[in-house]
C-alpha positions as CSV (number, residue, x, y, z in Angstrom):
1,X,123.6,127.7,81.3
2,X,121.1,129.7,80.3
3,X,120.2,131.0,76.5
4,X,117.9,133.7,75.3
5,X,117.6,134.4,71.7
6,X,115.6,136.8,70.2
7,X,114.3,136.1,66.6
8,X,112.8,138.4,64.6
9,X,112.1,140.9,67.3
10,X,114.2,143.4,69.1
11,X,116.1,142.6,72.4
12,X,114.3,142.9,75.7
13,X,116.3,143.7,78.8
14,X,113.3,143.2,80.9
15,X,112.2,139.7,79.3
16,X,116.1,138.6,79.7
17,X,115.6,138.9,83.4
18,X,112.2,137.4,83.5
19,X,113.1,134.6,81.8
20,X,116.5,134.2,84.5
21,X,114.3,134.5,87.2
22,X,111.9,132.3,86.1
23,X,114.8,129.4,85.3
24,X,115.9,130.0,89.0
25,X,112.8,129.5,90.4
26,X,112.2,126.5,88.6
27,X,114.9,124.5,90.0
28,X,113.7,124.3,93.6
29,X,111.7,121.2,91.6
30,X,114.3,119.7,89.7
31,X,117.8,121.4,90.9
32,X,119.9,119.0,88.1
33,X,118.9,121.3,85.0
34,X,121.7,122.4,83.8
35,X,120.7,124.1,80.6
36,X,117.5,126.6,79.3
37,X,117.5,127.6,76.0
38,X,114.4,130.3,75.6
39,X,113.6,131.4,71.7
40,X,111.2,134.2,71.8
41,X,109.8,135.6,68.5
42,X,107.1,136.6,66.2
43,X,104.6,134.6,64.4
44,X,102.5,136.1,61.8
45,X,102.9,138.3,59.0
46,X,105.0,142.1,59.2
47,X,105.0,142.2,62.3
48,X,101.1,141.5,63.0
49,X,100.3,138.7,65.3
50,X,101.8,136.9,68.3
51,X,105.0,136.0,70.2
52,X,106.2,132.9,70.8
53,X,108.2,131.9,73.2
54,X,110.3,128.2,73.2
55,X,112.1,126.5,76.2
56,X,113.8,123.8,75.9
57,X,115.2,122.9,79.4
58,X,117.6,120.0,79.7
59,X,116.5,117.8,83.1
60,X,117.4,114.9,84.8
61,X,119.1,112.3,82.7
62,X,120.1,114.5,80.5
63,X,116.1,114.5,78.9
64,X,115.1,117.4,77.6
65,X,111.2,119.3,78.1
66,X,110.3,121.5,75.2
67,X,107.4,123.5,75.2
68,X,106.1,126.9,73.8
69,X,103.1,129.3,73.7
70,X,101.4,131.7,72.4
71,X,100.4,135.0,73.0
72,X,99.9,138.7,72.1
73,X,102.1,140.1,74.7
74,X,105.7,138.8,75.0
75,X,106.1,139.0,78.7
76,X,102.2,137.1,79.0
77,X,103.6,134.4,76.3
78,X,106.7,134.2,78.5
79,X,104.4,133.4,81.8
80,X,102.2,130.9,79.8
81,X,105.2,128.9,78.7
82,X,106.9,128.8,82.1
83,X,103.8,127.9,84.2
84,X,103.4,124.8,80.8
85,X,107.2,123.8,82.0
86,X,106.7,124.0,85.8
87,X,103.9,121.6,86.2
88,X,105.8,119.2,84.0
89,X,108.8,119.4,85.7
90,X,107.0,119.5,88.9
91,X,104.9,116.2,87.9
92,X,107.8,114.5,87.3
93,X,109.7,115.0,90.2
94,X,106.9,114.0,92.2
95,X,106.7,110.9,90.4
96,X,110.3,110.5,91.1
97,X,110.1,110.5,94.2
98,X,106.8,108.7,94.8
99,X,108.7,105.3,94.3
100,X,110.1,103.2,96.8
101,X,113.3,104.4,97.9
102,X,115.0,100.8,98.1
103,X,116.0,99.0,95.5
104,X,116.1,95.2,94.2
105,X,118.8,92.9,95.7
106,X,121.3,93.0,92.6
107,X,121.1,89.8,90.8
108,X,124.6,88.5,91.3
């Protein structure tokens, strides 16, 4: 499920989809997430200042990775945060899988 919310600023068709696209893309690493939730809005005074965008991504085991940037230019804040969440997600999925597939005997 994915959730975009807009806080403070006006609705953006275009960053909607971005944002969509991006969550897509980003399960070829970790294809369990089930959940996005992106809060994009302005920080500073009247209107001066930067966006910030917020994911919060539920993963694996039900974990969640929360992250968020900065940046003068929604759709560039919106790039920033998403490259931050895929080489997280990415690095841990490696790690995943870098482990020995077998398991210990069960202890009876």
């Amino acid at each position: 499920m994915l959730q975009v919310i807009f806080h403070g600023v006006d609705r953006s068709a275009a960053a909607e989809a971005d944002i969509k696209e991006r969550f897509e893309a980003l399960k070829r690493f970790d294809n369990t997430m089930s959940e996005c939730k992106a809060t994009i809005s302005k920080v500073g005074h009247q209107g001066l200042g930067e966006f910030s965008v917020k994911l919060d991504i539920v993963v694996t085991g039900g974990r969640s990775v929360v992250a968020s940037e900065n940046d003068p230019d929604a759709m560039a804040a919106i790039n920033k945060v998403f490259d931050t969440v895929r080489r997280i997600v990415k690095n841990e999925n490696e790690k995943r899988h870098a482990h020995p597939k077998g398991l210990p005997p069960e202890v009876e």
